[in-house]
Steps between C-alpha positions, in 0.01 A plus 500: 500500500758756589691408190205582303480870612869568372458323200275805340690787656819358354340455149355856468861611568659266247282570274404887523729687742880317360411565150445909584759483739759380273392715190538842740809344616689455189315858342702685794812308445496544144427866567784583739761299258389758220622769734379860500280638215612861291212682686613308870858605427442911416253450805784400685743739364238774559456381883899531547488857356224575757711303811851705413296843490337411845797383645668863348220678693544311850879592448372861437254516779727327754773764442251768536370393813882413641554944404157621632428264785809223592330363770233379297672140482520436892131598512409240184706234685320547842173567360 
């Protein structure tokens, strides 16, 4: 009787979840082995611009704050 019970449980996932599970399995493997797209890799070139002009500010705001108020780090660090 109890073998019964697993019997359909492990047929609807042989025969309906493994099948899907495989195909999406090998789509995103094939799909990361292709490596990045024309439009993923400007993307990414445009979201490095945007990181090294940030980065410029903090740098710019940092040494501002170090002239007008160079305390300002002890209170961050405390706070």
């Amino acid at each position: 009787m109890d073998m019964d019970l697993l019997i359909a449980p492990i047929i609807i996932f042989l025969v309906i979840v493994a099948p899907i599970w495989l195909v999406l399995h090998y789509r995103s493997k094939r799909q990361v082995s292709q490596g990045l797209t024309e439009a993923e890799f400007t993307q990414l070139n445009e979201l490095i611009a945007q990181a090294e002009k940030m980065g410029n500010r903090i740098e710019t705001l940092e040494a501002i704050l170090d002239t007008e108020a160079p305390e300002w780090r002890g209170k961050h660090e405390q706070g």
